[in-house]
C-alpha positions in Angstrom: -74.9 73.2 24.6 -72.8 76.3 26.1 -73.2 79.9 24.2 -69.9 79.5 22.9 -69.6 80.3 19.6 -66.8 78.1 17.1 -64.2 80.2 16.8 -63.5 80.6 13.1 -61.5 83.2 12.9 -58.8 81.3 14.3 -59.3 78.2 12.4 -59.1 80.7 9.3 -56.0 82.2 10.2 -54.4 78.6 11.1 -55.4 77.5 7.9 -53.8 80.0 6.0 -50.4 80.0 7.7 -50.6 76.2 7.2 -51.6 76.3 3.3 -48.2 79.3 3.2 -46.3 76.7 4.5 -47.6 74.1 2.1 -47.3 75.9 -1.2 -43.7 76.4 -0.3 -42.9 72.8 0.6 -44.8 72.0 -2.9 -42.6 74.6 -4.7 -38.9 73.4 -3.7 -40.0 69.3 -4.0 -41.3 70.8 -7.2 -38.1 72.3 -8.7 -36.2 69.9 -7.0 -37.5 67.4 -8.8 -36.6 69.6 -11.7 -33.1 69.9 -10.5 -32.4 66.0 -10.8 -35.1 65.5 -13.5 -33.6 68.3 -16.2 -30.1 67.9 -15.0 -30.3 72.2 -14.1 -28.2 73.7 -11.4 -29.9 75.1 -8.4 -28.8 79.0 -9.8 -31.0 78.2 -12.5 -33.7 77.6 -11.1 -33.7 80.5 -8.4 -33.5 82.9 -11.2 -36.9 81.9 -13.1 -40.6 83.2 -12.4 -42.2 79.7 -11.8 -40.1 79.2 -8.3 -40.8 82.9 -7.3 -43.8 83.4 -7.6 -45.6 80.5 -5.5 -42.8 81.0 -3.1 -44.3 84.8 -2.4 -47.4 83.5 -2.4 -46.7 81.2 0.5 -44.7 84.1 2.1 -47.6 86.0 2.4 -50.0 83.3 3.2 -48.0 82.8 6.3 -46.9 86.0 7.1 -51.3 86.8 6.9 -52.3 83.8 8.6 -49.6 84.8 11.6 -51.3 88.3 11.7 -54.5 86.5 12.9 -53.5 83.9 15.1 -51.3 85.8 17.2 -52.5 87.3 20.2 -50.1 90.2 20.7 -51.4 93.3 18.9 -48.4 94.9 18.2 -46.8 91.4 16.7 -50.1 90.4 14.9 -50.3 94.1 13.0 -46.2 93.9 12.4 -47.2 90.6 10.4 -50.4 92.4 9.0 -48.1 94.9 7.3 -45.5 92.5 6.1 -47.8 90.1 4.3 -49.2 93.8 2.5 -46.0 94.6 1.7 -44.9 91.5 0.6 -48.2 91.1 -1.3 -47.3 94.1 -2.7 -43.8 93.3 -4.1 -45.7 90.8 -6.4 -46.0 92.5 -9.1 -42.2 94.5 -9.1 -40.4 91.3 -7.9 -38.5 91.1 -11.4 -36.8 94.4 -10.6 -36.0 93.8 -7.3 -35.0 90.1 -8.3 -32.1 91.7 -10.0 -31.4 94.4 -7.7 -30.4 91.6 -5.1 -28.5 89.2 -7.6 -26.7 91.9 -8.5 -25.8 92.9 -5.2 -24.9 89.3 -4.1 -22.2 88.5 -7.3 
């Protein structure tokens, strides 16, 4: 057996970039679903908390699990500071929610 250790830190990170990705496929089946199964329009459904929500939590999953697995420093701490900020934004996404649909109608 060499002295090379596992490297875990990477596995880690590809995990969680993975598991972003994941919780956002999950999401839109999810509400798709919804979509066909409630007979809603797609506006609807873009509006409410339940498709938000897991859809910033996949956003920073990704954007933290990028942060580690990439090997150029400046790159890997641009993505460090957008999963913060986005991790951030959790909590004042209602306000900013209608900020952009009112700038979009």
């Amino acid at each position: 057996m060499s002295g090379e250790q596992f490297p875990w830190g990477k596995v880690i990170s590809y995990f969680l970039w993975i598991l972003g990705l994941a919780v956002i496929l999950v999401d839109l089946s999810y509400h798709e679903f919804l979509v066909h199964r409630r007979k809603l329009k797609w506006r609807e459904i873009l509006e409410r908390s339940s498709f938000l929500k897991p859809i910033h939590v996949g956003g920073t999953l990704i954007l933290a699990g990028l942060a580690g697995s990439i090997q150029n420093p400046f790159l890997a701490g641009l993505m460090g500071v957008a999963a913060f900020l986005l991790f951030i934004l959790f909590g004042k996404d209602k306000r900013i929610m209608r900020k952009i649909r009112r700038k979009l109608r």
